[in-house]
C-alpha positions in Angstrom: -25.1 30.7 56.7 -27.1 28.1 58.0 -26.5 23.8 58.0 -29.0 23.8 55.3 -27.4 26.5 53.2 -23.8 25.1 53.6 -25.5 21.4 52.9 -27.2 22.9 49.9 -24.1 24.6 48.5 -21.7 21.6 48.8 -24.1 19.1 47.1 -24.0 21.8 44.2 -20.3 21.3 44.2 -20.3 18.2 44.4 -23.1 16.8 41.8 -21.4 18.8 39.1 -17.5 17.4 40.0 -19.3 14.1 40.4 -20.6 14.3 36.6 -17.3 15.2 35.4 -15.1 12.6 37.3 -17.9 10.6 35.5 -17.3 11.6 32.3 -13.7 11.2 32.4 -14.6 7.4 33.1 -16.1 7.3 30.3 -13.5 8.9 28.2 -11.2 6.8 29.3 -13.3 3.5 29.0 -13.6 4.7 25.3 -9.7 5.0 24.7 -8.9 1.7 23.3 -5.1 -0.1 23.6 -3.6 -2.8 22.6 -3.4 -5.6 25.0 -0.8 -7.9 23.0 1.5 -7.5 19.9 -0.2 -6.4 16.6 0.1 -8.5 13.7 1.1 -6.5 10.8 0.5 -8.9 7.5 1.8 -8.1 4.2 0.1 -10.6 1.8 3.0 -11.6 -0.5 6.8 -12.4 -0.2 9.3 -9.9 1.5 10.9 -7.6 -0.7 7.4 -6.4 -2.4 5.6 -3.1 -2.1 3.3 -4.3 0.9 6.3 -5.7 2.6 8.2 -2.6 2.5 5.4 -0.7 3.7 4.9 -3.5 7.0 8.4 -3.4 7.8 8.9 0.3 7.4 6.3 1.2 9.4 6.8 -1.2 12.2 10.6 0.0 12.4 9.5 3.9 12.4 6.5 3.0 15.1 9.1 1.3 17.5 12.5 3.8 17.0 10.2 6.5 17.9 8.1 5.1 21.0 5.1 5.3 19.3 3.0 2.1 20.6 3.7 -0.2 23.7 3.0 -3.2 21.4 5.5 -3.9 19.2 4.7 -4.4 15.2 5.5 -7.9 14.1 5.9 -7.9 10.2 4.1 -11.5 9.1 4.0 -12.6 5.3 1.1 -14.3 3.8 1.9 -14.9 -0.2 -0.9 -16.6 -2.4 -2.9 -15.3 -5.5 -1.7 -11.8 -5.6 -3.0 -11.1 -2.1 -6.3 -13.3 -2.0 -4.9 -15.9 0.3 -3.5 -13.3 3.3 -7.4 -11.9 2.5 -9.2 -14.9 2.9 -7.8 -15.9 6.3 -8.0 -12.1 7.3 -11.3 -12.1 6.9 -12.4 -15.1 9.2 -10.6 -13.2 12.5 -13.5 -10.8 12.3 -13.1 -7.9 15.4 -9.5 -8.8 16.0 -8.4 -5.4 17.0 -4.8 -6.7 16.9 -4.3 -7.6 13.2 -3.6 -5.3 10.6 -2.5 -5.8 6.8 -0.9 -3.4 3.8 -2.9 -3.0 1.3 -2.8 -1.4 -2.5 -4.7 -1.5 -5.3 -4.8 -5.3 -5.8 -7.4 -4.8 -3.5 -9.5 -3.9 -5.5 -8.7 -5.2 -8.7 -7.9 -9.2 -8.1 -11.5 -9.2 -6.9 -12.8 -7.1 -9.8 -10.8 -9.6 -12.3 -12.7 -12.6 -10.4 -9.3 -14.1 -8.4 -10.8 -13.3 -4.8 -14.2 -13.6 -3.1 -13.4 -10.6 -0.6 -13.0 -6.5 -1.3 -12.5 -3.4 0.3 -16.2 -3.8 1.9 -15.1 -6.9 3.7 -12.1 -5.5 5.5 -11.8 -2.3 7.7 -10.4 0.8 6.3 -7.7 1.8 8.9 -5.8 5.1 7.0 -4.4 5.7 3.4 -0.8 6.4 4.1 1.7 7.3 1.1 1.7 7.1 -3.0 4.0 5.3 -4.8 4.9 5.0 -8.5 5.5 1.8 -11.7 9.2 1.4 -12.2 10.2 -0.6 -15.4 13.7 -2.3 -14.4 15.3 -4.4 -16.7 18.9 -6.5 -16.0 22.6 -4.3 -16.0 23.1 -6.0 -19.4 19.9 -5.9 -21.1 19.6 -4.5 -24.7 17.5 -2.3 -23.9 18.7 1.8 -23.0 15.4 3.4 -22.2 11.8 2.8 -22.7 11.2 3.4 -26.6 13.5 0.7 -26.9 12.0 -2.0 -24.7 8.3 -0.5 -26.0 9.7 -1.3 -29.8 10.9 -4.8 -29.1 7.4 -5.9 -27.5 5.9 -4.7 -30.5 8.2 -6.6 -32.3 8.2 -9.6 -30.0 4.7 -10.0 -28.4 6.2 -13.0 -26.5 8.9 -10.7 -24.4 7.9 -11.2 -21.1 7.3 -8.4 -18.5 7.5 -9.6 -14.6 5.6 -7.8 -12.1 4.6 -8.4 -8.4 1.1 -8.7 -8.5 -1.5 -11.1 -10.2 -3.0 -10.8 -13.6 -5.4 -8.2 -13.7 -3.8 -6.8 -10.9 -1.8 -3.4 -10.1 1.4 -4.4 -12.1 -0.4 -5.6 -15.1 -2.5 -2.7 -15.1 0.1 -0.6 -14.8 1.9 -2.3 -17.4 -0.9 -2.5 -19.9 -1.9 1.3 -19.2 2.1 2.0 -20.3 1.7 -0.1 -23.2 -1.4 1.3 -24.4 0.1 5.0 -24.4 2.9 4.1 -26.2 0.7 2.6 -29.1 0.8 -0.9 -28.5 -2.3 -3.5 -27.4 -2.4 -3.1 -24.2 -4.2 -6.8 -24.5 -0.9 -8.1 -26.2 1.7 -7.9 -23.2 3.4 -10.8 -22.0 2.6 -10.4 -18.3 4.4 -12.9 -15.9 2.7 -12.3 -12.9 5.3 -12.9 -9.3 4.0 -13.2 -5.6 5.5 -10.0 -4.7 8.0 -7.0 -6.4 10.9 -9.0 -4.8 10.3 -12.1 -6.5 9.6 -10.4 -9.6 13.2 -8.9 -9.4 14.4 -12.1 -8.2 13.4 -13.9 -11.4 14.8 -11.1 -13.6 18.0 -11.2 -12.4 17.9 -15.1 -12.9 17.8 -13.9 -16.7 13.4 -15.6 -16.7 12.0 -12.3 -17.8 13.1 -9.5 -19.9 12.0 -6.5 -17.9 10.0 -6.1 -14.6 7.4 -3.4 -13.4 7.4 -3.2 -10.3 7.1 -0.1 -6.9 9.9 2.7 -7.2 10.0 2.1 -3.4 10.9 -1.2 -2.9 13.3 -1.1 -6.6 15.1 1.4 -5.0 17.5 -0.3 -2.1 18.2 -2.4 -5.6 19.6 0.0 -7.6 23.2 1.8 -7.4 26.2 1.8 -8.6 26.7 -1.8 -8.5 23.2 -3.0 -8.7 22.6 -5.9 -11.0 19.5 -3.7 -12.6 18.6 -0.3 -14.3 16.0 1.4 -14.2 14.2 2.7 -17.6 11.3 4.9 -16.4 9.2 5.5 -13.1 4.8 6.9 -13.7 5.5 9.9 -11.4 4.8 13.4 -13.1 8.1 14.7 -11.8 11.6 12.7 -11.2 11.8 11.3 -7.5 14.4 11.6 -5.0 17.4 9.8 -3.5 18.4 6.5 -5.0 15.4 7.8 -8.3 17.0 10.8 -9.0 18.9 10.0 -12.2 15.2 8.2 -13.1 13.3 9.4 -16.3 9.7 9.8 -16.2 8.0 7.9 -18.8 6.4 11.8 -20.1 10.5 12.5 -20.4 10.5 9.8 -22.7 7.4 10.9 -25.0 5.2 8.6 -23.3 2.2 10.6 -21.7 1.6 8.3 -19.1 1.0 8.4 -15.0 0.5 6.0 -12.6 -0.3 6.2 -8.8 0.1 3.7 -6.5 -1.6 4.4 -2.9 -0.4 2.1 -0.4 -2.1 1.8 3.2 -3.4 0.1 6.5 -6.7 -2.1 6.6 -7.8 -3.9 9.4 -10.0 -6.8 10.3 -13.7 -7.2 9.2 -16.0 -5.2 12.2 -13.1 -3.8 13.5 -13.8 -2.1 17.0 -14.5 1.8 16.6 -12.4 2.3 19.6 -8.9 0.0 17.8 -9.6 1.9 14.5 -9.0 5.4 16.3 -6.0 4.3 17.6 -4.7 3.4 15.3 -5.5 6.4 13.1 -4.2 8.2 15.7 -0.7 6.3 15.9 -0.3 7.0 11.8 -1.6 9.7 12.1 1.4 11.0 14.6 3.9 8.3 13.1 4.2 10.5 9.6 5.2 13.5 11.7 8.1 11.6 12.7 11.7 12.4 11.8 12.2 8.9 11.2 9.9 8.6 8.8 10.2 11.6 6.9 13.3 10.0 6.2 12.3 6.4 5.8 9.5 8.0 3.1 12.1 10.4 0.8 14.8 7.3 0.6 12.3 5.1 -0.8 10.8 7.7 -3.1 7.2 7.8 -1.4 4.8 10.7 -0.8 2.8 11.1 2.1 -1.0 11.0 1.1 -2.6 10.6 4.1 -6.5 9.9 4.6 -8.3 8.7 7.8 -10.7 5.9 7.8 -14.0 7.7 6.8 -12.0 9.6 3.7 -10.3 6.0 2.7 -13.3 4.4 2.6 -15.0 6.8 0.2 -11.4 6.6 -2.1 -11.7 2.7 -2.1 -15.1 3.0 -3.5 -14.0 5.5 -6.7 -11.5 3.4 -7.2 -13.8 0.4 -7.5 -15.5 2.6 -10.2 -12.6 3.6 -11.8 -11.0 0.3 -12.4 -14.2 -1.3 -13.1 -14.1 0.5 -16.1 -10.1 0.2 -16.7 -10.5 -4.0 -16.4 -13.4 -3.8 -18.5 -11.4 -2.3 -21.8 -9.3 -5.0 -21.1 -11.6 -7.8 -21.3 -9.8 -8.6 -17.8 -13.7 -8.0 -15.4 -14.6 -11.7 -13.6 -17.9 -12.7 -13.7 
């Protein structure tokens, strides 16, 4: 073989291993990380739905290694969400902030309490489904949910707590019960709280009759020597663990079901690179044994939806409630 002919066969070699070591570059210049700690907002006061899902989440990602960066659970309460939204949205691209979200989301801005939606925000990943849970106090009158339905009907001023704003998840939830039991769904005495745990807070301070609330975070509240009872949880089927012994409200001749989805958004113009991440990290985090286990004690079901799919789910549930705020003469302007 001559110079030439070993000179020609190296450089074809080399050229091709040359445009895969630059490729790799590439690949790995498009693999994001964190560089600092990720702030994980829940936008109302601890012991609420969003809370529960910051905290869990952060505890599962760290126990099992999952991130360098640790998850630092940071509470922003205010106008059922709107004021964690509102400062949210003015750290545009900050890969390292992330917050729970429901559907207040949607439907604080539909009733005309925030100026940001879904669109502002980045959708990160849908994560689990969670269910109403109408709670009332260990001594309360009231045995099960025909009875409580009966004495709002008789009592339009018997107040019903929930975590969320009016117009929001709760009161829907609330209003949708109500309305499939026969009453107005207009007519309930909704008391909205900055989060499910001040709404259980004030109802064992004896300042509302009965709560609605998440079965997740009302379930580290109830036992045997729990200052509340449970009446009825909006899942098609009983729940696990601490729900077990929980009718459904269709148990109780009330054919009524209601879903709450619970997941991760992140900043507005969120890089590409930070939102595979961390669809990736979720993504791997509900494989976990940790938290399988976190999920069945708190009564949640893994629902899971990347960004692209949650994005499309926001928007038919814009629809949807559009049209459930509008029979209650609850739309904004």
């Amino acid at each position: 073989m001559t110079a030439k002919q070993h000179l020609t066969r190296f450089s074809a070699i080399v050229l091709p291993l040359a445009a895969v070591v630059g490729m790799s570059s590439a690949a790995q210049a498009d693999e994001w990380t964190p560089t600092r700690n990720i702030e994980f907002i829940a936008p109302a006061n601890p012991g609420g739905g969003w809370d529960t899902l910051v905290r869990t989440t952060s505890r599962v990602i760290q126990e099992e290694g999952l991130a360098e960066r640790s998850f630092g659970a940071i509470n922003v309460p205010g106008g059922g969400g709107a004021v964690a939204w509102a400062q949210i949205a003015r750290d545009s691209g900050n890969p390292h902030k992330l917050f729970a979200t429901s559907p207040p989301l949607i439907l604080v801005p539909l009733a005309g309490a925030s100026r940001y939606d879904h669109t502002d925000f980045t959708p990160i990943a849908r994560l689990i489904t969670d269910y109403s849970i109408v709670l009332v106090r260990n001594d309360s009158p009231y045995e099960d949910l025909p009875s409580l339905i009966e004495a709002m009907e008789q009592n339009p001023q018997l107040s019903v707590g929930g975590g969320s704003a009016p117009g929001s998840m709760d009161h829907i939830s609330m209003a949708g019960l109500a309305a499939a039991a026969g009453l107005n769904a207009s007519d309930v005495n909704y008391i909205p709280f900055s989060g499910g745990g001040e709404a259980m807070t004030s109802l064992m301070g004896g300042h509302v009759e009965a709560v609605i609330t998440g079965a997740g975070e009302a379930s580290g509240q109830l036992g045997e020597n729990s200052q509340i009872r449970a009446l009825g949880v909006s899942s098609p089927e009983r729940l696990g663990g601490a729900l077990a012994e929980v009718p459904t409200y269709q148990e109780q001749d009330i054919d009524y079901t209601f879903d709450i989805w619970r997941g991760v958004m992140g900043t507005p113009d969120m890089p590409a690179e930070a939102v595979a991440y961390y669809e990736d990290l979720f993504s791997q985090m509900l494989e976990t044994d940790g938290w399988q286990q976190a999920r069945d004690q708190l009564g949640w079901i893994d629902a899971y939806q990347d960004s692209e799919e949650f994005g499309a789910f926001l928007d038919e549930q814009k629809e949807q409630f559009s049209t459930i705020l509008g029979d209650l003469g609850l739309l904004g302007e």
